[in-house]
Backbone bond lengths (Angstrom), bond angles and torsions (degrees), N, CA, C in turn:
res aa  C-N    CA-C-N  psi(-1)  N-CA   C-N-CA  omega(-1)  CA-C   N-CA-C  phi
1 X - - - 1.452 - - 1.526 110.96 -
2 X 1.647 118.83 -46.30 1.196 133.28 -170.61 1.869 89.33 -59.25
3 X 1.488 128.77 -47.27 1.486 110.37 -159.58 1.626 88.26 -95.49
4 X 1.152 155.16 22.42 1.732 157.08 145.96 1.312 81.57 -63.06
5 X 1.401 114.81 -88.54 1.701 116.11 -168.04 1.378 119.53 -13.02
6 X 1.361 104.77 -63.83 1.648 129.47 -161.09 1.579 102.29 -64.84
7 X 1.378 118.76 -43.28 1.147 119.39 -175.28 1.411 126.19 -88.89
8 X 1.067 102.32 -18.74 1.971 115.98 150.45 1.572 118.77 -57.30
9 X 1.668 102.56 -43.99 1.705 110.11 175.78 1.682 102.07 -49.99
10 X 1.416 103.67 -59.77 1.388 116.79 -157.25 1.870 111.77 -56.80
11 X 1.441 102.62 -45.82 1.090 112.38 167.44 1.356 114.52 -65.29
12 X 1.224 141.24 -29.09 1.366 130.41 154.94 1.410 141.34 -49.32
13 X 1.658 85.22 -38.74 2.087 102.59 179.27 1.602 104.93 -83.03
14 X 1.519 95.97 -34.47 1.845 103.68 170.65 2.113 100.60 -52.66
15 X 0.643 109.62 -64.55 1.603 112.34 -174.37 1.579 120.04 -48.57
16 X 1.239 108.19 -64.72 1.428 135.03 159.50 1.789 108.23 -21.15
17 X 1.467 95.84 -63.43 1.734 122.13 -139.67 1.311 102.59 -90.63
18 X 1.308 114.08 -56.51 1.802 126.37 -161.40 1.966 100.40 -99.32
19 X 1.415 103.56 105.97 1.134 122.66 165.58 1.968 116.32 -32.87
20 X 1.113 108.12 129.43 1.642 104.50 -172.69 1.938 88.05 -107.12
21 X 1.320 109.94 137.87 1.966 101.58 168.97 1.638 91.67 -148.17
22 X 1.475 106.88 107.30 1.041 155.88 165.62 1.848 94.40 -53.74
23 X 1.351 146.73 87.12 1.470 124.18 -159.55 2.074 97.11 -125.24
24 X 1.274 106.99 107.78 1.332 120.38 -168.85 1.750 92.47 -110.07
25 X 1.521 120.39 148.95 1.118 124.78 149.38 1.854 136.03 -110.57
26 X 1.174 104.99 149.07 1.818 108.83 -158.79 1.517 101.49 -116.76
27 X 1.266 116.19 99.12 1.422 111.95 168.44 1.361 131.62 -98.65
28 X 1.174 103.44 135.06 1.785 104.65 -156.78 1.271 110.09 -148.92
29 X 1.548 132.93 145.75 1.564 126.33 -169.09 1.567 93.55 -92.43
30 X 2.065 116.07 -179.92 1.021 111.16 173.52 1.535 115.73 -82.58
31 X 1.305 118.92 172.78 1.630 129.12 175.06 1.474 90.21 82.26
32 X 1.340 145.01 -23.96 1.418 116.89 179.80 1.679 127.08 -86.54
33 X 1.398 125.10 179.92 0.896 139.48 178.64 1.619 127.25 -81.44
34 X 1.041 144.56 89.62 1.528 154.06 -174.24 1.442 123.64 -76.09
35 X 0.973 108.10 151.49 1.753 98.53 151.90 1.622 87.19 -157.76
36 X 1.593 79.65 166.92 1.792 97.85 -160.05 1.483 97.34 -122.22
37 X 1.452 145.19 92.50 1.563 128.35 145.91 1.400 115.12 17.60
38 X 1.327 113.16 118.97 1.867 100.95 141.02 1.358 114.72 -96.91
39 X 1.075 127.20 -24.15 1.431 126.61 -174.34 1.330 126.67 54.80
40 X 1.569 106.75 36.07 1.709 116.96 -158.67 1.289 96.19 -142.18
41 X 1.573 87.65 140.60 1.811 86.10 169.60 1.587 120.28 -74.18
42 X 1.517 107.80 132.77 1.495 109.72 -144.93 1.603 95.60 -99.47
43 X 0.965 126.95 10.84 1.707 133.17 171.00 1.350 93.34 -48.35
44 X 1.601 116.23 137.72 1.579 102.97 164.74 1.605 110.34 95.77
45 X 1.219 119.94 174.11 1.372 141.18 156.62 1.060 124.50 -41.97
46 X 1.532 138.42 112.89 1.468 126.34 169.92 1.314 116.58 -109.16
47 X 1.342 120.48 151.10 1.818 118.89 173.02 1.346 95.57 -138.62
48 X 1.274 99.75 141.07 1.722 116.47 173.76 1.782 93.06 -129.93
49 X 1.983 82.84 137.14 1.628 72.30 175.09 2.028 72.74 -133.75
50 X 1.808 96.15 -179.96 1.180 89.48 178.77 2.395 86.10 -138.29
51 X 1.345 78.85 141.49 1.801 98.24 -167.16 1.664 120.62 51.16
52 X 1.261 97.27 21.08 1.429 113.79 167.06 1.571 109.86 99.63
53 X 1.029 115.25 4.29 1.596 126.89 162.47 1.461 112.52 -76.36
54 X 1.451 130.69 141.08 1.068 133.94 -168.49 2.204 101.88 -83.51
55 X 0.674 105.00 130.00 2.141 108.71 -170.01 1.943 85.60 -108.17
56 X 1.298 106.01 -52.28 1.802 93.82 -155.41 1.427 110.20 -164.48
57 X 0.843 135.39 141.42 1.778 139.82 -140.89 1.971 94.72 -165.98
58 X 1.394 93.97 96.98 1.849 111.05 165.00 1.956 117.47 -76.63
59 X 0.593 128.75 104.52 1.397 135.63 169.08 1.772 126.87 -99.77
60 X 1.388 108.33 105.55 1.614 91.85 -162.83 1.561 112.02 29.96
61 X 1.297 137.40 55.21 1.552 143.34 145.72 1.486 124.38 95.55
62 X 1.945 90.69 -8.05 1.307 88.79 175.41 1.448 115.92 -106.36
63 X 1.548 113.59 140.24 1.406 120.11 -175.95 1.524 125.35 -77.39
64 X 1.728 108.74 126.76 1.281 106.23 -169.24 1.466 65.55 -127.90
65 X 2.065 90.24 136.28 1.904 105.75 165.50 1.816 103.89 -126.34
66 X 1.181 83.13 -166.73 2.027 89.85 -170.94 1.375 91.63 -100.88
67 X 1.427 121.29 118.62 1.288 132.96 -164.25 1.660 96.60 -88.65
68 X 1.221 98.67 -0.60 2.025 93.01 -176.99 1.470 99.51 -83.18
69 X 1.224 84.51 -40.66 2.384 86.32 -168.77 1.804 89.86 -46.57
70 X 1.309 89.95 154.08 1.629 119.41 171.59 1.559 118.20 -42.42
71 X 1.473 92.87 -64.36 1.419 109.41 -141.55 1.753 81.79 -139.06
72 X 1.362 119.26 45.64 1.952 99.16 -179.32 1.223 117.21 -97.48
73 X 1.381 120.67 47.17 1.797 134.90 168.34 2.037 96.07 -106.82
74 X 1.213 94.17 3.68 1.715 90.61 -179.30 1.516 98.98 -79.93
75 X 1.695 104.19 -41.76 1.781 112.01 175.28 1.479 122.69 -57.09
76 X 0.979 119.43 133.11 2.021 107.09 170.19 1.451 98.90 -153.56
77 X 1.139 135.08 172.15 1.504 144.77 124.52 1.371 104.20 -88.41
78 X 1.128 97.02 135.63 1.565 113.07 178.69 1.864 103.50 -96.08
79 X 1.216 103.45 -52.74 1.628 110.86 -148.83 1.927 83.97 -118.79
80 X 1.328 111.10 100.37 1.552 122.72 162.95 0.797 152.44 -68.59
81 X 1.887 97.31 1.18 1.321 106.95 171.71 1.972 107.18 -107.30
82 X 1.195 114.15 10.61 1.131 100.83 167.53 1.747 111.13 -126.41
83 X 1.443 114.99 -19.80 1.132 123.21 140.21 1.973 101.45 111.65
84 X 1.447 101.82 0.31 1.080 109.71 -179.42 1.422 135.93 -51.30
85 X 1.686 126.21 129.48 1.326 99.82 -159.45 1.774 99.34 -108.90
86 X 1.505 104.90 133.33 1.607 110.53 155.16 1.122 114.98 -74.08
87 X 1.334 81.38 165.27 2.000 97.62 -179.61 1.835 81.69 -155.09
88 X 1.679 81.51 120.71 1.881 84.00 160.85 1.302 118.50 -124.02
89 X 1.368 114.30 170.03 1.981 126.63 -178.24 2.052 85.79 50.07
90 X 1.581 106.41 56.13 1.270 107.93 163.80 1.883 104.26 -54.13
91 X 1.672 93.10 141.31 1.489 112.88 169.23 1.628 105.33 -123.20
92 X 1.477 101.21 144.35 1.476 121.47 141.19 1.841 115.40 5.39
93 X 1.619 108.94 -66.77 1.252 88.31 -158.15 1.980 96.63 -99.53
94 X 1.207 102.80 24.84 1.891 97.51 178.46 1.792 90.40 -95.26
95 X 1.056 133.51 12.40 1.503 139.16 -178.55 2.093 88.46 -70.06
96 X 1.149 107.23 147.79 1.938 111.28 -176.03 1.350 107.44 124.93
97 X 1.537 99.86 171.78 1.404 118.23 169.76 1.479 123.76 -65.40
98 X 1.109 125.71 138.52 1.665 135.00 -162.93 1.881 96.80 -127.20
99 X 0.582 123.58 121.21 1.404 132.48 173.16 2.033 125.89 -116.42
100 X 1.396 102.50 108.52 1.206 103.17 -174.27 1.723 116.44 -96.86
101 X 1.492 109.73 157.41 1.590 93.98 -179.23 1.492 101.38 176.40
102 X 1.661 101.78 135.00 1.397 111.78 -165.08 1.583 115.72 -81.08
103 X 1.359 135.76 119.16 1.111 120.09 -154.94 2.203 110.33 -49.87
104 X 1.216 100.73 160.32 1.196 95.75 -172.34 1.675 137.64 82.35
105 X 1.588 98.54 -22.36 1.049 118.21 -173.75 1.416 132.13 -85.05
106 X 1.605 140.71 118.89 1.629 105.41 176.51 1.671 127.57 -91.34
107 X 1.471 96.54 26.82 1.430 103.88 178.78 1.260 100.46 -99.99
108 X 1.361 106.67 137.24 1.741 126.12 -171.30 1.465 94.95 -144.97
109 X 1.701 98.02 138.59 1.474 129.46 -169.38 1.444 97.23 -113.99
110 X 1.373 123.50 141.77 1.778 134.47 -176.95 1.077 94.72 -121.72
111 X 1.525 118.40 170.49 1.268 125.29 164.18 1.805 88.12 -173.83
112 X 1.408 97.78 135.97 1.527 102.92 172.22 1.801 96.78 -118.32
113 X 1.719 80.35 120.71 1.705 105.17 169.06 2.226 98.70 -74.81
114 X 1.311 85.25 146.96 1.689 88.85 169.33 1.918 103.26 -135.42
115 X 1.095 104.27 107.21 1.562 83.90 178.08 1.618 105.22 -108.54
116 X 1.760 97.13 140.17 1.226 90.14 -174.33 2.043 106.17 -113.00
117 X 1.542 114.24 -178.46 1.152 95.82 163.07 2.196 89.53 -149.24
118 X 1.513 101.78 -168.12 1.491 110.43 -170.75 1.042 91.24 -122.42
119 X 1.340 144.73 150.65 1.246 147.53 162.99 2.129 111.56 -140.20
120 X 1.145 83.79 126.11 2.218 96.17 -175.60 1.412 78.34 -105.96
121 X 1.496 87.54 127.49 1.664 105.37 159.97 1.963 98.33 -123.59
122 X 1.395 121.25 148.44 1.551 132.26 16.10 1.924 82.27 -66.63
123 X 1.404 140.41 -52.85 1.612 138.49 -118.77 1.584 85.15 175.95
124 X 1.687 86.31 156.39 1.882 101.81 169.61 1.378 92.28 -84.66
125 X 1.078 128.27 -26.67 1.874 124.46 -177.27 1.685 119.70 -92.79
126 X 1.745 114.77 88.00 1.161 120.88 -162.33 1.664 102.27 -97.23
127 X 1.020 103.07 -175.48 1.937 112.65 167.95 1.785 78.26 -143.45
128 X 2.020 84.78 145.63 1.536 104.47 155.57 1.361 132.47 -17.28
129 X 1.206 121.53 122.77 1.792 121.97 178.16 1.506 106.71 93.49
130 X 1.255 132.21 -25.74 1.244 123.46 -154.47 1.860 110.35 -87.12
131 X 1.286 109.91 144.89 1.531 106.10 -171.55 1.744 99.62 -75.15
132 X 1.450 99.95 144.91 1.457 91.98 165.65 2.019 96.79 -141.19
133 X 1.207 78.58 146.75 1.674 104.38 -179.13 1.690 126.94 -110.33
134 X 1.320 120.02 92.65 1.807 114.41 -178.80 1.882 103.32 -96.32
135 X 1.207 91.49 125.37 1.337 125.93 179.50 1.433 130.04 -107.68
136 X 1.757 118.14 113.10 1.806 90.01 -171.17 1.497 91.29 -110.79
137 X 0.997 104.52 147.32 2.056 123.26 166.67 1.465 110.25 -121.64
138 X 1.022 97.46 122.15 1.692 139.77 36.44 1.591 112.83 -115.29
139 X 1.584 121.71 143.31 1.388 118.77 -146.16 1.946 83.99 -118.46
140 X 0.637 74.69 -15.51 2.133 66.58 -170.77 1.535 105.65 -102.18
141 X 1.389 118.14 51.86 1.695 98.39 167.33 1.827 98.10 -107.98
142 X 1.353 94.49 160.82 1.654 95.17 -167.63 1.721 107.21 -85.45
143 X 1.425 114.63 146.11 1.551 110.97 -176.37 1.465 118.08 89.85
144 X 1.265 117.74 0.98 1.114 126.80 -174.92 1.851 132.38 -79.11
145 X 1.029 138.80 99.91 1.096 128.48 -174.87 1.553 119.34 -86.33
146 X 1.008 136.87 148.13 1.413 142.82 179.60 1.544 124.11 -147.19
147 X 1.172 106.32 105.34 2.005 124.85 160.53 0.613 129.60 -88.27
148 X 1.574 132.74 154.08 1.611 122.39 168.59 1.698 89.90 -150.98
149 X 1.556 91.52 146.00 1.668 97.74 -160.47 1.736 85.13 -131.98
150 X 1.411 125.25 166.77 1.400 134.64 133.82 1.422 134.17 -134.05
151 X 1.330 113.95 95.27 1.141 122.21 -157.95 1.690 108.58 91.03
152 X 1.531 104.48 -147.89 1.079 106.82 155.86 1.506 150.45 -45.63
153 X 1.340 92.29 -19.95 2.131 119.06 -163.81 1.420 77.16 -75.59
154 X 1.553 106.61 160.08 1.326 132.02 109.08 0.957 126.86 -71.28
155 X 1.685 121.32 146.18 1.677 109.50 166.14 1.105 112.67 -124.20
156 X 1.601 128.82 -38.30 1.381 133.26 -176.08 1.375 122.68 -141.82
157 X 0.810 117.82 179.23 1.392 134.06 149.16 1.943 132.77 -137.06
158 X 1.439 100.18 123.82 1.044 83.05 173.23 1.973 91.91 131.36
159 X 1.195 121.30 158.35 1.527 131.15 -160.98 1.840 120.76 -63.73
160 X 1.606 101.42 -6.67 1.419 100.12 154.04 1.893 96.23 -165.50
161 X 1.527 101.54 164.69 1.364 112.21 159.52 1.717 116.29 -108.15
162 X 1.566 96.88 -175.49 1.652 95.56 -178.04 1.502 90.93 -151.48
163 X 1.431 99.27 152.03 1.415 104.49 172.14 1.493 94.10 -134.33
164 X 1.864 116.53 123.86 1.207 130.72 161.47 1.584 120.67 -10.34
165 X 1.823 85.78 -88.06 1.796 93.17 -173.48 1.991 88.51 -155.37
166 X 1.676 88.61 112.22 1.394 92.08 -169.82 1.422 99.97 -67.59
167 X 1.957 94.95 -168.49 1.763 102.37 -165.02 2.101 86.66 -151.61
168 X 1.094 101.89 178.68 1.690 103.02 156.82 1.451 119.09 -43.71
169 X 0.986 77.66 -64.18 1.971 94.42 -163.00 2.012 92.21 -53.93
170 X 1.688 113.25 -24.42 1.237 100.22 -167.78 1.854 105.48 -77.81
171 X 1.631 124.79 1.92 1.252 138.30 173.71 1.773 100.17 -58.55
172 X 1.395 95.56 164.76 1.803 93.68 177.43 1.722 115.10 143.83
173 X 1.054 99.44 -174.86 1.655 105.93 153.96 1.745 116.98 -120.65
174 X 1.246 84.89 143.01 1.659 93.16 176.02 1.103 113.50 -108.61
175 X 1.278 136.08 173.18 1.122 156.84 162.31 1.677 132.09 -109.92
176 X 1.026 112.51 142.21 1.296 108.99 -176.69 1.708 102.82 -129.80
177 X 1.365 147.14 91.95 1.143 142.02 160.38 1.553 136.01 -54.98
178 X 1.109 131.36 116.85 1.300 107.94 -157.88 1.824 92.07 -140.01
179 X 1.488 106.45 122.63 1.773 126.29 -172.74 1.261 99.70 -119.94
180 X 1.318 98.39 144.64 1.286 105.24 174.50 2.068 104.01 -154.26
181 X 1.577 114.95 118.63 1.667 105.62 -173.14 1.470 113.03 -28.55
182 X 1.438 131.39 132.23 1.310 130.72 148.07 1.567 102.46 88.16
183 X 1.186 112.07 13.45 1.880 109.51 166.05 1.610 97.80 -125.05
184 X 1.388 129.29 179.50 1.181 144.36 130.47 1.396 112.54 -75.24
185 X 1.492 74.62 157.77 1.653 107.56 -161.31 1.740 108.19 -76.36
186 X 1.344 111.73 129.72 1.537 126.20 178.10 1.808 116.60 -76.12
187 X 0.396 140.20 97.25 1.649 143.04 176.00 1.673 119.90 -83.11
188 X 1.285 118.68 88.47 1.913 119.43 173.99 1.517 101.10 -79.73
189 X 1.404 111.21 152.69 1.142 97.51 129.31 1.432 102.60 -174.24
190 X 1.364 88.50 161.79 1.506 112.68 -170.89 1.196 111.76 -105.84
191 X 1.717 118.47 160.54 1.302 133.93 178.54 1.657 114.93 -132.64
192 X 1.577 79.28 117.85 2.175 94.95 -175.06 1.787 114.14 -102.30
193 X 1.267 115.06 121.34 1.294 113.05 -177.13 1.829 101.68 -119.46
194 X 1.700 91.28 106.30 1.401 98.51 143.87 1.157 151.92 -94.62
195 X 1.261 123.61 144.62 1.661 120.51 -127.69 2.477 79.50 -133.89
């Protein structure tokens, strides 16, 4: 009975004590609209910081943000009972760790944002013959799968394609597919006009 006791304690301070991080990833292009999980029970106070910087701090409902960030009216919780944080006209550098957590609490929720974008070099606006190249960044995260289709075709695989020396028919929208285990699937796509 005496080690039941003991091991109920332990399991208590275990709960209490040792941080749980739940770590999901959110892939999303730039200019769109996000929201990020807290995955916390949202009773109470919430703070989300992102790479250990404080982003936005709920207090009984009213919003206190980090008046240093640039642009931190892009951050909000919308919906307070689940505590989830948006991020809108996502950019490039809001890509990182997001960390949620109920004040008081030592359970902390992660979530790694990935923002991606497509980039055609020379231009989406080619003339006949000219090489064109679609590229997605960021190209080095691990686990990552990458397609690119047009139309019906396949064309590649892998973090960009190339086309020799386009033609008409090489005009269109492309696609960029982007998988990754245990997320849904990201979908770019771009539009090339040859002229």
């Amino acid at each position: 009975m005496k080690n039941l006791h003991r091991l109920i304690i332990f399991l208590l301070y275990f709960h209490k004590c040792v941080p749980l991080d739940f770590n999901k990833y959110i892939l999303t292009e730039e200019k769109k609209k996000v929201n990020l999980p807290c995955g916390v029970e949202s009773k109470g106070n919430i703070e989300w910081q992102r790479g250990g910087s404080l982003l936005i701090r709920y207090r009984t409902y009213q919003k206190f943000a980090n008046n240093a960030l640039k642009d931190s009216n892009r951050f909000n919780i919308q919906n307070h009972s689940t505590s989830d944080l948006e991020v809108s006209e996502v950019q490039r550098s809001d890509s990182g760790i997001y960390t949620c957590q109920r004040e008081r609490s030592t359970v902390l929720h992660t979530v790694q944002l990935l923002v991606f974008t497509v980039s055609a070099t020379p231009s989406k606006n080619l003339f006949s013959s000219e090489k064109l190249k679609l590229e997605l960044s960021p190209e080095n995260v691990p686990g990552l799968q990458v397609y690119w289709t047009k139309g019906d075709k396949n064309l590649d695989r892998g973090t960009s394609v190339e086309i020799k020396e386009v033609d008409l028919q090489s005009g269109g929208q492309y696609w960029c597919r982007i998988k990754m285990e245990g997320n849904e699937d990201l979908n770019i796509s771009t539009t090339i006009t040859v002229l």
